[in-house]
C-alpha positions in Angstrom: -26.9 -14.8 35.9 -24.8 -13.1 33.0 -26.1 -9.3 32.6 -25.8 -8.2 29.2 -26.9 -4.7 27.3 -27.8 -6.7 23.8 -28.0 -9.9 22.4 -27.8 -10.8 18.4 -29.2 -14.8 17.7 -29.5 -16.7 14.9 -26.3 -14.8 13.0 -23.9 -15.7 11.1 -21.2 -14.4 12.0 -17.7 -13.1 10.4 -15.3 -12.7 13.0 -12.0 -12.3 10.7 -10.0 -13.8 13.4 -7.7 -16.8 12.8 -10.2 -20.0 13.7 -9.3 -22.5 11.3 -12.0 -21.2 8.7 -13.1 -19.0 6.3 -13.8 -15.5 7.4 -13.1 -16.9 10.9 -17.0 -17.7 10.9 -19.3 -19.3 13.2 -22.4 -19.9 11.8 -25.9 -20.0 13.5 -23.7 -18.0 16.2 -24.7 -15.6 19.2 -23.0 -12.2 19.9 -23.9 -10.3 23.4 -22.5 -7.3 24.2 -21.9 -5.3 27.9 -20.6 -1.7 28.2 -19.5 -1.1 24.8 -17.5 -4.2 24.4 -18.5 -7.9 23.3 -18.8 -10.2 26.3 -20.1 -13.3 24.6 -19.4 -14.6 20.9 -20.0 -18.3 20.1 -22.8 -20.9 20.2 -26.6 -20.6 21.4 -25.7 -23.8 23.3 -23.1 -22.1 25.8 -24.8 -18.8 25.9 -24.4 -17.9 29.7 -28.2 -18.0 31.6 -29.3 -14.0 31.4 -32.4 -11.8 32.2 -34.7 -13.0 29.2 -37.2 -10.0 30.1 -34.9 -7.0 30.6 -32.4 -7.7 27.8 -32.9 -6.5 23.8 -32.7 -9.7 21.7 -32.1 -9.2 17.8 -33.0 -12.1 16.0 -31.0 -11.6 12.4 -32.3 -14.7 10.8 -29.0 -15.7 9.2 -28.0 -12.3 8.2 -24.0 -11.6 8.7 -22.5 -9.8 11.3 -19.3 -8.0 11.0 -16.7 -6.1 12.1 -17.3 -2.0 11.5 -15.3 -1.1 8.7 -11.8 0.7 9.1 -10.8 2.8 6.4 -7.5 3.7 7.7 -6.0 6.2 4.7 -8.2 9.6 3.9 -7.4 13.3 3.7 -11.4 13.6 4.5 -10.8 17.1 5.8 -10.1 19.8 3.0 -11.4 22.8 1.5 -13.1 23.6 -2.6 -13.0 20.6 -4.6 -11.1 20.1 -7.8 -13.6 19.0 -10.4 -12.5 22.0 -12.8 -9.2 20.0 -12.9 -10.8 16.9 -13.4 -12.6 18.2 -16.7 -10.0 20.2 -17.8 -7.4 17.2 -18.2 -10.2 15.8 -20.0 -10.3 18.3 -22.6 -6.8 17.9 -22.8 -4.9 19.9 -20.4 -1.3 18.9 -19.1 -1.0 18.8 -15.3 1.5 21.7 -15.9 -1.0 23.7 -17.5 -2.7 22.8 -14.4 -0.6 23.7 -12.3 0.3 27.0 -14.2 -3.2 27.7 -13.7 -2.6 28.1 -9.9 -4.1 24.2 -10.0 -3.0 21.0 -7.9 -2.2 20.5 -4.4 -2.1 24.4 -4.1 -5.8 25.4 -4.9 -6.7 22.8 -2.1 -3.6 24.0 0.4 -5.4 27.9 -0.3 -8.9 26.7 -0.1 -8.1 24.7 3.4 -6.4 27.6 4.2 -9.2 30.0 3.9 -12.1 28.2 4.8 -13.2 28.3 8.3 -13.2 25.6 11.4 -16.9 25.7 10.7 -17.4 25.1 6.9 -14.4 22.4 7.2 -16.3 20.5 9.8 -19.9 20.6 7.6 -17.9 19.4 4.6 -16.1 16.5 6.5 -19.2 15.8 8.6 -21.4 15.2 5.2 -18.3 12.9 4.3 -18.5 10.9 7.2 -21.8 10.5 7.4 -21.0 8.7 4.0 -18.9 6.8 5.0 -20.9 5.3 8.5 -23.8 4.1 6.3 -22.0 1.8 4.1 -20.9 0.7 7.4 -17.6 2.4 8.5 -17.1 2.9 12.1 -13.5 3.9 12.7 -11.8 6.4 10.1 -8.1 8.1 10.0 -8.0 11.5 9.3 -4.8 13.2 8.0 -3.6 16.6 7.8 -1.8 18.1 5.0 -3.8 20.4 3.2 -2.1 23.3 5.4 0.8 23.4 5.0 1.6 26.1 8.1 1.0 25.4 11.5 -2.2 27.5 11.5 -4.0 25.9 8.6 -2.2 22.7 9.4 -3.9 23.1 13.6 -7.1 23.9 12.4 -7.4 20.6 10.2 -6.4 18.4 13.2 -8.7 20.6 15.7 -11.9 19.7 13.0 -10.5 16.2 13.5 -11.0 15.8 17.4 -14.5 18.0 17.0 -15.4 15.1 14.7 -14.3 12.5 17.1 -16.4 14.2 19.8 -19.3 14.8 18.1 -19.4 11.8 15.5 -20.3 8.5 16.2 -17.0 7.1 13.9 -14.4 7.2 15.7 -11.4 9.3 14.6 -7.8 8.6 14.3 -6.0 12.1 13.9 -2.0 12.3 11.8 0.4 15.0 11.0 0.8 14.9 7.2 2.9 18.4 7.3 5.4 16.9 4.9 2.5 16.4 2.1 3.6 18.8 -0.4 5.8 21.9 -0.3 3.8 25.3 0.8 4.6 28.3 -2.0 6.2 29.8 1.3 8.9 27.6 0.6 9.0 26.5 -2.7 12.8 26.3 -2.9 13.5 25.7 0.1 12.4 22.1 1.1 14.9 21.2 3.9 13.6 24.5 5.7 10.3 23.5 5.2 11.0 19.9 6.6 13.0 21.9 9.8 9.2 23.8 10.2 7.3 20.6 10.1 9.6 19.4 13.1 8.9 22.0 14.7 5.2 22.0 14.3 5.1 18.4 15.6 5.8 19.1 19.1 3.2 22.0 19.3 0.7 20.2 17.9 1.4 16.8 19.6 1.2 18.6 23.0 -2.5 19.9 22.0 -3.1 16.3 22.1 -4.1 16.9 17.9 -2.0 13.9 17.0 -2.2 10.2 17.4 0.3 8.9 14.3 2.6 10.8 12.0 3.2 10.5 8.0 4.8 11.6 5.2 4.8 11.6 1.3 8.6 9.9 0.5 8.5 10.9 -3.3 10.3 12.9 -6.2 7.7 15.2 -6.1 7.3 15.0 -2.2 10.4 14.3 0.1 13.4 12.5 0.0 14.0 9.6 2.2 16.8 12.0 4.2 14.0 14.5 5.1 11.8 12.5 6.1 14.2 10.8 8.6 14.1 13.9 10.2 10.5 13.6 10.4 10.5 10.5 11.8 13.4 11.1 14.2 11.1 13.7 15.9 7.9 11.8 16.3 10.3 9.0 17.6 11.3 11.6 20.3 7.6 12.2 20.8 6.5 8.5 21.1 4.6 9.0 18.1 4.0 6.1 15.3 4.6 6.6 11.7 3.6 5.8 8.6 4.2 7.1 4.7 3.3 7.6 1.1 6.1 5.1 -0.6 6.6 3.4 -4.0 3.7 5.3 -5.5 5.5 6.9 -8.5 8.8 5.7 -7.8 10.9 3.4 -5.7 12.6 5.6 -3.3 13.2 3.2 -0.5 10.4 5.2 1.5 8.8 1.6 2.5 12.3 0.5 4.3 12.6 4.0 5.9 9.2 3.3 8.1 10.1 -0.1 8.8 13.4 1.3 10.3 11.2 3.0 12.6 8.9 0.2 13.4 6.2 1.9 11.2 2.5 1.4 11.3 1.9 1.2 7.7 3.9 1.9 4.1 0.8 2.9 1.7 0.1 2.7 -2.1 3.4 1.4 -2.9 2.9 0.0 -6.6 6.5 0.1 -6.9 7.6 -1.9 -3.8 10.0 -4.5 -4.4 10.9 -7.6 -2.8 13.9 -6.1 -0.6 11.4 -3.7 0.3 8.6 -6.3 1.5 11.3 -8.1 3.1 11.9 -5.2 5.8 8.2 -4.6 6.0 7.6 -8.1 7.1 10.5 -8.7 9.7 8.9 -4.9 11.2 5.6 -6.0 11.0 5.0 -3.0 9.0 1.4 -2.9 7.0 0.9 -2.2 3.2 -2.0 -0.6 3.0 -3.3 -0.6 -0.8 -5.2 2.4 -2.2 -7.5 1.2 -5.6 -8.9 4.0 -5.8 -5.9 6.1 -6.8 -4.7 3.3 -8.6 -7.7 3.8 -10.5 -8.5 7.6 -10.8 -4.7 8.0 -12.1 -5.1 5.0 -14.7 -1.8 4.0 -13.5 -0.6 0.4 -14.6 2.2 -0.9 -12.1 0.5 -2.8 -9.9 1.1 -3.0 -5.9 3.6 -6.8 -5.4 0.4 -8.7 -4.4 2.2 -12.0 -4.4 5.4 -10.7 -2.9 3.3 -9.7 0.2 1.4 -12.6 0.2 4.4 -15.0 0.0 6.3 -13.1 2.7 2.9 -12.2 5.1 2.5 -8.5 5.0 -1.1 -8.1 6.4 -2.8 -6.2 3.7 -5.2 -3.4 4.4 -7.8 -1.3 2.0 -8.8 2.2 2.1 -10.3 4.8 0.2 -7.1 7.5 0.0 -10.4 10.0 0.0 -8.9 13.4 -1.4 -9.7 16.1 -3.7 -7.1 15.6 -6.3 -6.4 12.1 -7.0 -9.4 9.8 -5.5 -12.1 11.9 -4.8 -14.5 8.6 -3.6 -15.9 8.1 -0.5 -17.0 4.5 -0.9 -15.1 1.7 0.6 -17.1 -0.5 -0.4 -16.2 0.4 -4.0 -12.7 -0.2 -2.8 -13.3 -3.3 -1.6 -15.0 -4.3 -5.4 -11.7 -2.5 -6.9 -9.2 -4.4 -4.7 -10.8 -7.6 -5.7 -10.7 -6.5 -9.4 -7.9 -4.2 -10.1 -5.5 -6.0 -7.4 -7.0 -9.6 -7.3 -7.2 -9.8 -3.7 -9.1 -12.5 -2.6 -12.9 -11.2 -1.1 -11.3 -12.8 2.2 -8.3 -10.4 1.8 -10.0 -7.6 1.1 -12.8 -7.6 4.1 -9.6 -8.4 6.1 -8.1 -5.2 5.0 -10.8 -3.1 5.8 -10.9 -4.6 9.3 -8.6 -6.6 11.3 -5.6 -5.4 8.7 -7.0 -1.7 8.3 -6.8 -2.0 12.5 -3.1 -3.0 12.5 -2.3 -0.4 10.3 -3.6 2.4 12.6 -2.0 0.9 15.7 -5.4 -0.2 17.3 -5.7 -3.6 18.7 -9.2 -3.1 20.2 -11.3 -3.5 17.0 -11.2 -4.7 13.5 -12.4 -8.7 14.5 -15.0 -10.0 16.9 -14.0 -11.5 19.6 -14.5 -11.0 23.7 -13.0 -8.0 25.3 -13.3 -6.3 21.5 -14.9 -2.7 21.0 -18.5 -3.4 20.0 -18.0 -2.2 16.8 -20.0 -4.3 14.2 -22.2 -4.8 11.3 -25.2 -6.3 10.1 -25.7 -7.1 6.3 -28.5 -8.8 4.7 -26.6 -11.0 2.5 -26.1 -15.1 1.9 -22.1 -14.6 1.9 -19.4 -12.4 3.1 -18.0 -12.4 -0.6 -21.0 -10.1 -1.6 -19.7 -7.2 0.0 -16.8 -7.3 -2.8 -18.8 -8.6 -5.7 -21.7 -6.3 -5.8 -21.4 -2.4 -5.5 -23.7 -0.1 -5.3 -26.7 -1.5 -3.4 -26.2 -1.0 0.1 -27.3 -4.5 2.2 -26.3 -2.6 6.0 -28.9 -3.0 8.0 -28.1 -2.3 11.2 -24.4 -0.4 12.6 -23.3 -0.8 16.2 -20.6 1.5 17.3 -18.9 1.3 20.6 -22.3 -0.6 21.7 -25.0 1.6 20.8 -27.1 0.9 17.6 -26.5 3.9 15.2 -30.2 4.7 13.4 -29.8 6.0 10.1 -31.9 5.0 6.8 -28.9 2.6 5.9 
């Protein structure tokens, strides 16, 4: 007789795996789960026998199960906010005025950097609680709002306290080269030596599961961040960037080189670019909401990737300065809209996609042997998680098998 911790009947379920249909669903399915992984997914018919008494049994009457959601892009961890900038462009300021105003990336880089390990983690806590009740359960955390080893340390350190004492799991990366620190301000090949050499340090403190850059005009040039990427290579570390957002520096090729996780925003991607990304199996990960809170008009090459099979994953980009919005489920609405993504493309990039893109092959469908990381949503079809925002339909969140209570 089959032992299992939990069993969920009458579902309909949404594995996104590659079945032949939509979704990869089974409907009028059965999931079961054992020890924090799925151990049975599939018909009521071929259930295994099990202990009818001593086992849970949720009967979800043709709700939807899920995948948890991965948003696999924030800089969730900062200090202040900038919604003084945010009203001041609006009554007409330049963003040099802005920034002549000690505005930008720096007020955040000096509020991170005087905030304590403490208010961090309260801020970023209230965040992520956010975030879990609209049904996230994995989330990557990047650094960056540092920008010395100190401030850069503690920002990681918040991360793992998160991952230990937050049901979401946590993916921790190295953003060092985000901006340049006023320490160096002419000086950015210096700066890029530092980061280098903050990377072993902080990898060694076990504070780092991925590394990125931002592979800009206003960030770093593809040459420096080789040099980043050289030295997580040395490391064993994965990498990922910030490419094509303003401009088309090549940044996109550069991580596919390196067998990169993931090349993200990249509205000004083109086809040589997608090209490398595909033969790397390299992820474009698409971020709306920046798209959106910049009112930028070049669009990411939607049908490029589609035509050459870049998986496609969705995040939220949630920062103080240019996408302040901790919904992805907005982002999933916004991908549809702003990007024409396809619902089916979209839930894919928040899950088996957003998975890819962080390196984790454990989660993000559902599927025996996966991480019991799922969903339950009261609606009639997957699609309504893209079409409707702003009423909430989770009604139940199982992370690494335990059902997460919260008033969802």
């Amino acid at each position: 007789m089959q032992q299992f911790d939990a069993i969920w009947v009458n579902a309909n379920i949404a594995t996104m795996t590659e079945n032949g249909k939509p979704y990869g669903a089974i409907e009028n399915g059965v999931l079961a789960i054992k020890d924090g992984v799925i151990a049975y997914i599939g018909s009521r018919a071929e259930l295994p026998d099990f202990d009818a008494l001593g086992t849970p049994l949720y009967d979800v009457a043709g709700q939807w199960l899920l995948p948890g959601f991965i948003d696999c892009h924030t800089h969730l961890i900062f200090g202040g906010n900038r919604a003084n900038e945010f009203e001041m462009r609006l009554n007409g300021a330049s963003y040099q005025d802005i920034a002549a105003a000690g505005g930008g990336i720096k007020s955040t880089v000096t509020a991170t950097r005087h905030a304590s390990d403490e208010q961090l983690f309260v801020a970023a806590k209230k965040r992520l609680n956010t975030l879990m009740s609209q049904g996230v359960t994995t989330v990557e955390i990047k650094s960056g709002y540092g920008l010395d080893f100190a401030s850069e340390k503690k920002i990681l350190q918040v991360a793992a306290q998160l991952d230990q004492y937050h049901p979401v799991s946590i993916q921790k990366t190295f953003l060092g080269a985000h901006a340049l620190p006023v320490e160096f301000a002419s000086d950015a090949e210096g700066y890029i030596d530092t980061v280098c050499e903050m990377l072993p340090l902080l990898k060694q403190a076990g504070l780092v599961d991925a590394v990125d850059v931002f592979c800009e005009g206003i960030g770093f040039s593809t040459h420096q961040c080789r040099k980043v990427f050289q030295q997580a290579q040395v490391l064993g570390l994965p990498v990922k960037a910030h490419a094509e957002q303003l401009s088309n520096l090549g940044g996109s090729a550069l991580v596919a080189e390196f067998s990169g996780l993931s090349a993200d925003h990249i509205e000004f991607l083109d086809e040589a670019g997608v090209v490398t990304m595909a033969a790397a199996g390299t992820v474009a990960v698409l971020l709306p909401g920046a798209f959106y809170f910049l009112r930028e008009s070049q669009l990411p090459p939607i049908d490029l990737l589609r035509k050459y099979k870049v998986p496609m994953a969705v995040a939220t980009d949630l920062n103080p300065g240019t996408s302040p919005l901790c919904s992805l489920p907005l982002m999933l609405n916004m991908a549809c809209t702003l990007f024409r993504l396809t619902p089916e493309e979209a839930l894919l990039g928040v899950t088996r996609h957003a998975a890819k893109a962080l390196g984790l092959t454990d989660r993000g469908t559902l599927a025996t042997g996966q991480k019991a990381d799922f969903a339950c949503y009261d609606v009639m079809q997957p699609a309504e998680l893209c079409y409707q925002f702003g009423v909430n339909s989770l009604k139940q969140l199982i992370i690494n098998g335990k059902d997460i209570k919260g008033d969802f």
